[in-house]
Biopython code that builds the backbone (N, CA, C, O; Angstrom):
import numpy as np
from Bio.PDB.StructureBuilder import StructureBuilder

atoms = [
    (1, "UNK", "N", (0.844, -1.172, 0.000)),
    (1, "UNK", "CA", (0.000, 0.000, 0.000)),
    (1, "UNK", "C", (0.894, 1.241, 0.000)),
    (1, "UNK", "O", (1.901, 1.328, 0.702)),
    (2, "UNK", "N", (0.481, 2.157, -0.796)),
    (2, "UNK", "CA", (1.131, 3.555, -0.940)),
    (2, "UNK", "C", (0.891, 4.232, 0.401)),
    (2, "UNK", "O", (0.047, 3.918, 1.240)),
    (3, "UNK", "N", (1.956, 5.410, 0.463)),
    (3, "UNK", "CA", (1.532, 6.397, 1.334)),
    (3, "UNK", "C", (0.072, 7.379, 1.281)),
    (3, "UNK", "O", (-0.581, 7.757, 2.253)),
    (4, "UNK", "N", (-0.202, 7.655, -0.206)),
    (4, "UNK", "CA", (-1.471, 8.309, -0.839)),
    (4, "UNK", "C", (-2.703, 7.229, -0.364)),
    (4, "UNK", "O", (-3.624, 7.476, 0.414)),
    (5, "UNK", "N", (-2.453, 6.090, -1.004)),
    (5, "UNK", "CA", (-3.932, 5.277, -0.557)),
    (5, "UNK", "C", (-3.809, 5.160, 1.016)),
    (5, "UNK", "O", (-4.935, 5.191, 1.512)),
    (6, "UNK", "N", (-2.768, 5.031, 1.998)),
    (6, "UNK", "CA", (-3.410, 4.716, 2.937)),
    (6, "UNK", "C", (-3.391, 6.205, 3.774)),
    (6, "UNK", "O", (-3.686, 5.976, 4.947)),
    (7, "UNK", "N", (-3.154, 7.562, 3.561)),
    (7, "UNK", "CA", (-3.869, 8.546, 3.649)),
    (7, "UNK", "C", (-5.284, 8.785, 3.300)),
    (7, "UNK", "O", (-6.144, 9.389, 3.941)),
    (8, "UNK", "N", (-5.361, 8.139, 2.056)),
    (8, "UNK", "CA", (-6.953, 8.591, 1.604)),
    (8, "UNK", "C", (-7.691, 7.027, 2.829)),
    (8, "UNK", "O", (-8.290, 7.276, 3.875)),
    (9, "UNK", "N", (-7.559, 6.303, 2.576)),
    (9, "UNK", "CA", (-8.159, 5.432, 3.583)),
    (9, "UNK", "C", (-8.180, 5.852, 5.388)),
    (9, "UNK", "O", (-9.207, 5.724, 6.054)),
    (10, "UNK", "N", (-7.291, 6.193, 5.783)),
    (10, "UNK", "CA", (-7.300, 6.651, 7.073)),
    (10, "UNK", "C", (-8.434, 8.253, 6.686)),
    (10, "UNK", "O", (-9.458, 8.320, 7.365)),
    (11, "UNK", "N", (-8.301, 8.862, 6.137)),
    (11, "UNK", "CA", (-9.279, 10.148, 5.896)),
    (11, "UNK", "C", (-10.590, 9.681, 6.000)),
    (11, "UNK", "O", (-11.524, 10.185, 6.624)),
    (12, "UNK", "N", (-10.554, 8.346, 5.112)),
    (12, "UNK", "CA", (-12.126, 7.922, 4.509)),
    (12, "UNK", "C", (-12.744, 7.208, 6.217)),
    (12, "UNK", "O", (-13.963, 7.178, 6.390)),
    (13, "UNK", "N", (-11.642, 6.598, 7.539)),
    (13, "UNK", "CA", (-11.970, 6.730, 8.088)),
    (13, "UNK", "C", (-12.639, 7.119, 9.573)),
    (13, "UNK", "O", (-13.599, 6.780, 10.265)),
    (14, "UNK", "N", (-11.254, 8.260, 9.626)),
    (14, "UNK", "CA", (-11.914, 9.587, 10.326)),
    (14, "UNK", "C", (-13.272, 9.964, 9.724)),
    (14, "UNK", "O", (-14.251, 10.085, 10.460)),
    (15, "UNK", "N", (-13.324, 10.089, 8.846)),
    (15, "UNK", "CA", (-14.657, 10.874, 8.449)),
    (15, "UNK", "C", (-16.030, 10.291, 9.119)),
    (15, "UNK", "O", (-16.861, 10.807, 9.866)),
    (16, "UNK", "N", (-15.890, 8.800, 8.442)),
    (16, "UNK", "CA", (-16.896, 8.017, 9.114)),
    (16, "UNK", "C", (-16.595, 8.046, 10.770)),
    (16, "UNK", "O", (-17.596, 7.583, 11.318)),
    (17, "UNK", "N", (-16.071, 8.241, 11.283)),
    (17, "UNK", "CA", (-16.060, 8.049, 12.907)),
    (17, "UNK", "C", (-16.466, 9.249, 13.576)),
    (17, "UNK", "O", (-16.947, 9.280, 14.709)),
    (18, "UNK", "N", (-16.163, 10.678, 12.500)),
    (18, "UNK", "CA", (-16.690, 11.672, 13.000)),
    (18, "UNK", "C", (-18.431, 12.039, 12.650)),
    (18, "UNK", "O", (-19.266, 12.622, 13.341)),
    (19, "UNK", "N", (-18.502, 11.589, 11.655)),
    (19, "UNK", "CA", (-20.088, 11.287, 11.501)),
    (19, "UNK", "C", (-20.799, 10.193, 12.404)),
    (19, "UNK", "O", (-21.856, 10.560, 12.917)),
    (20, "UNK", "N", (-20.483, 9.239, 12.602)),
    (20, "UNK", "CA", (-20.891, 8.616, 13.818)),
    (20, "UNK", "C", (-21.202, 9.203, 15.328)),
    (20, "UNK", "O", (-22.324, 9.194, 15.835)),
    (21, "UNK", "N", (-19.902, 9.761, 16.014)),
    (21, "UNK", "CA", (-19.689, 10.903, 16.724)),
    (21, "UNK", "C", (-21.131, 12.075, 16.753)),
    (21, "UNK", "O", (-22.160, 12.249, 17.405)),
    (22, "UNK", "N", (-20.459, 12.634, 15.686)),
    (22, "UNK", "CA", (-21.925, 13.778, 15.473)),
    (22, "UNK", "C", (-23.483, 13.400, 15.666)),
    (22, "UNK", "O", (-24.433, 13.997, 16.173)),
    (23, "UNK", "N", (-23.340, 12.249, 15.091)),
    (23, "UNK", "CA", (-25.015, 12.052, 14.709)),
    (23, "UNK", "C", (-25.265, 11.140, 15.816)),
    (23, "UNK", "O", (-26.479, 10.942, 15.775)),
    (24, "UNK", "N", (-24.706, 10.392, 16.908)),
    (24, "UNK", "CA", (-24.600, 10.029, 18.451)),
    (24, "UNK", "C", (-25.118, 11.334, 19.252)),
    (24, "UNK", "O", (-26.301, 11.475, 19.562)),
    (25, "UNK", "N", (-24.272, 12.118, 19.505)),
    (25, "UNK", "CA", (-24.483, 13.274, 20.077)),
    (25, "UNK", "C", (-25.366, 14.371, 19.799)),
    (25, "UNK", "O", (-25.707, 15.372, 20.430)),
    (26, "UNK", "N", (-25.645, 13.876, 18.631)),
    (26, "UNK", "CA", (-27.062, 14.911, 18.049)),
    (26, "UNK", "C", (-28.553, 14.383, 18.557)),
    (26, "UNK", "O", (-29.530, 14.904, 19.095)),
    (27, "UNK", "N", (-28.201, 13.118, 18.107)),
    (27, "UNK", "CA", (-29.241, 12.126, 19.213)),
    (27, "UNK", "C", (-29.669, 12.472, 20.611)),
    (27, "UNK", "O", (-30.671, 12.890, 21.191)),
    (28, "UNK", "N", (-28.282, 12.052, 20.912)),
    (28, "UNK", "CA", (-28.515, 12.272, 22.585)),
    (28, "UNK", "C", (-28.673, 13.944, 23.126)),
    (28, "UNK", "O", (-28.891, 14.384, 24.255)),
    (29, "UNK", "N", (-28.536, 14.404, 22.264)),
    (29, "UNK", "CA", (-29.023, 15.936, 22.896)),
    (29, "UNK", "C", (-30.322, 16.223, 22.292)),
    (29, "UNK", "O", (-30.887, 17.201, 22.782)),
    (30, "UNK", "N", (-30.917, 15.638, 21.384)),
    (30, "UNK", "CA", (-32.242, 15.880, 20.633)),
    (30, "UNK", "C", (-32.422, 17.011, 19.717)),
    (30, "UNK", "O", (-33.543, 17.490, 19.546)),
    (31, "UNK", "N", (-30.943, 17.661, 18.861)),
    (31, "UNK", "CA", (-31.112, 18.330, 18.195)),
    (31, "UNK", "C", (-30.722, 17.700, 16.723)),
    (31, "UNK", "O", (-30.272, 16.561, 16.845)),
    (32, "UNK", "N", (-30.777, 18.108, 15.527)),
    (32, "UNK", "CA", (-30.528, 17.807, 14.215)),
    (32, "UNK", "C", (-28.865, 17.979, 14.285)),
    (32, "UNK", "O", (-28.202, 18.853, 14.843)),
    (33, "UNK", "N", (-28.409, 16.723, 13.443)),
    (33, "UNK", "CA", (-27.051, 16.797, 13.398)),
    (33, "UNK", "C", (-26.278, 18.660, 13.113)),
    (33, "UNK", "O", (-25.383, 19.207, 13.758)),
    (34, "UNK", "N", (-27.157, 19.242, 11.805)),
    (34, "UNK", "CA", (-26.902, 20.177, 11.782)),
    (34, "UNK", "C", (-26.704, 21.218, 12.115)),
    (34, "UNK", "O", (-25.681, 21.843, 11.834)),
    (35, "UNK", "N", (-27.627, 21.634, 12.780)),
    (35, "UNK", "CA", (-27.468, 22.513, 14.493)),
    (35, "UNK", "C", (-26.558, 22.035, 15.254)),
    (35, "UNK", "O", (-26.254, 22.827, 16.145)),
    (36, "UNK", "N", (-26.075, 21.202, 15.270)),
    (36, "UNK", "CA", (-25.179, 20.358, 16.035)),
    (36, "UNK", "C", (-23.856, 21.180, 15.384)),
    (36, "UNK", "O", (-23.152, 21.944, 16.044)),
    (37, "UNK", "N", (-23.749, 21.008, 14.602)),
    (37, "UNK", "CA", (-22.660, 21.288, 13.995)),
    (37, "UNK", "C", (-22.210, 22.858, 14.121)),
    (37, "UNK", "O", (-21.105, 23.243, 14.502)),
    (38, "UNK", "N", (-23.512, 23.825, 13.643)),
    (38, "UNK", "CA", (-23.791, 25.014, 14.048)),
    (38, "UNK", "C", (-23.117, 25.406, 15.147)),
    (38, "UNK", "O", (-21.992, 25.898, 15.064)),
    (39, "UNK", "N", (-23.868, 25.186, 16.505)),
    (39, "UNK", "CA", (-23.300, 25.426, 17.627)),
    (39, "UNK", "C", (-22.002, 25.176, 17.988)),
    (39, "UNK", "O", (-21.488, 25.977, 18.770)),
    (40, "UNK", "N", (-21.121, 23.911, 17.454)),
    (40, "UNK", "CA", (-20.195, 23.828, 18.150)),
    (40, "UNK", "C", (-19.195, 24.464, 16.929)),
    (40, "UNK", "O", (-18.029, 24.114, 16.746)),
    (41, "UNK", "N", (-19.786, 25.281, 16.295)),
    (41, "UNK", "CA", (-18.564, 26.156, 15.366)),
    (41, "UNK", "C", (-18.792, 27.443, 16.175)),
    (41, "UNK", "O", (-17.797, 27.854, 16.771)),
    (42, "UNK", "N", (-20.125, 28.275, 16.324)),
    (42, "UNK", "CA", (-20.517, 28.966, 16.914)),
    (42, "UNK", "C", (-19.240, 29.399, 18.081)),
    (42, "UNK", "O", (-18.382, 30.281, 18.069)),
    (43, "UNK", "N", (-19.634, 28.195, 19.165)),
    (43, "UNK", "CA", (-18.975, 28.478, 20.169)),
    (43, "UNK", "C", (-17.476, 28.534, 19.905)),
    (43, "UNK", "O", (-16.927, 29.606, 20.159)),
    (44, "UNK", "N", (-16.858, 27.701, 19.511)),
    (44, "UNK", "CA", (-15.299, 27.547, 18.946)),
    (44, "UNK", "C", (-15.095, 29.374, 18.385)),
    (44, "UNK", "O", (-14.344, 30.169, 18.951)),
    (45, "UNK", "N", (-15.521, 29.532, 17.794)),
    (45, "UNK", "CA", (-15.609, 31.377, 17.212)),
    (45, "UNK", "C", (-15.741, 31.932, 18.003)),
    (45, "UNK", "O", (-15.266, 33.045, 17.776)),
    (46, "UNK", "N", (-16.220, 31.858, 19.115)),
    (46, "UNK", "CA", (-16.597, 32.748, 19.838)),
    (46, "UNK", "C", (-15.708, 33.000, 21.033)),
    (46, "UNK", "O", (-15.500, 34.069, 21.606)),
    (47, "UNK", "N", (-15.112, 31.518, 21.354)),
    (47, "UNK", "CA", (-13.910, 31.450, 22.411)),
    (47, "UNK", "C", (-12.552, 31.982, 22.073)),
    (47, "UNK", "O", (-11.566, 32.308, 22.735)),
    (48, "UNK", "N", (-12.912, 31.947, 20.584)),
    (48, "UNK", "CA", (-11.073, 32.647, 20.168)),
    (48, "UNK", "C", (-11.044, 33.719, 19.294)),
    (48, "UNK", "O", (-10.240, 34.073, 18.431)),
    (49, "UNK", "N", (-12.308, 34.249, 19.785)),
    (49, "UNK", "CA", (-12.718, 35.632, 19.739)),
    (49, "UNK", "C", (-13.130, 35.946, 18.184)),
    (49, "UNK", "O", (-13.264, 37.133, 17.887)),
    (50, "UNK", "N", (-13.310, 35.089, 17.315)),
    (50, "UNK", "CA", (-13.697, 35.689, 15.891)),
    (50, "UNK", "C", (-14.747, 35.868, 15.574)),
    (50, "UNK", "O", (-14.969, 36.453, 14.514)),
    (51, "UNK", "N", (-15.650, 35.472, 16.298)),
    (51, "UNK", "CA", (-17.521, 36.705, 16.972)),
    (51, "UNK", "C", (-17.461, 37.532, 18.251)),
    (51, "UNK", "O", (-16.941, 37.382, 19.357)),
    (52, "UNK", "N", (-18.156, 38.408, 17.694)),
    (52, "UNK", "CA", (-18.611, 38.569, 19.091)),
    (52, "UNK", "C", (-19.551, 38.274, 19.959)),
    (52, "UNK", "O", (-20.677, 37.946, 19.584)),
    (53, "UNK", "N", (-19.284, 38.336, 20.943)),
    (53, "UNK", "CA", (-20.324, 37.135, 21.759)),
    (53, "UNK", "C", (-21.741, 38.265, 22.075)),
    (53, "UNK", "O", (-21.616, 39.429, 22.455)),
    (54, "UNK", "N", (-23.195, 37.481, 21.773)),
    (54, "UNK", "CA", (-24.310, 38.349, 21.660)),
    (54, "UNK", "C", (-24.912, 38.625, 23.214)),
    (54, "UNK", "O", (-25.890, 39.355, 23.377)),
]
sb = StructureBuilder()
sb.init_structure("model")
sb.init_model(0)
sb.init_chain("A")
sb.init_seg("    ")
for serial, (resi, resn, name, xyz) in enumerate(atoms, 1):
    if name == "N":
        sb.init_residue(resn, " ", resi, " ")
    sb.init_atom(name, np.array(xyz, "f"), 0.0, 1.0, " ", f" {name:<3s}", serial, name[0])
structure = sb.get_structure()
C-alpha cells in the first residue's frame, strides 16, 4: 500500500467516525445533526474571539 492510498483510507476513516460521533451526540441531545454542527462552530468562534459574543 502507498503512502497516498493509505492517507486517503485513514481520511475515509476519520470521516466516518466523526459522523458517527456527530449524529450520536445529536441524538442524545435531541437536536438535528446540523445545528449540532452550528453550535459547536458557533462556540469555537466565539472562544477565540472571531464573533462577538451576543
Amino acid at each position: 500500500m502507498t503512502r497516498i492510498a493509505f492517507a486517503r483510507e485513514l481520511e475515509s476513516a476519520s470521516d466516518a467516525i466523526a459522523d458517527i460521533a456527530l449524529t450520536t451526540i445529536a441524538s442524545e441531545l435531541a437536536i438535528p445533526k446540523g445545528d449540532l454542527v452550528a453550535r459547536i462552530l458557533r462556540e469555537w468562534l466565539e472562544t477565540n474571539a472571531y464573533l462577538p459574543v451576543p
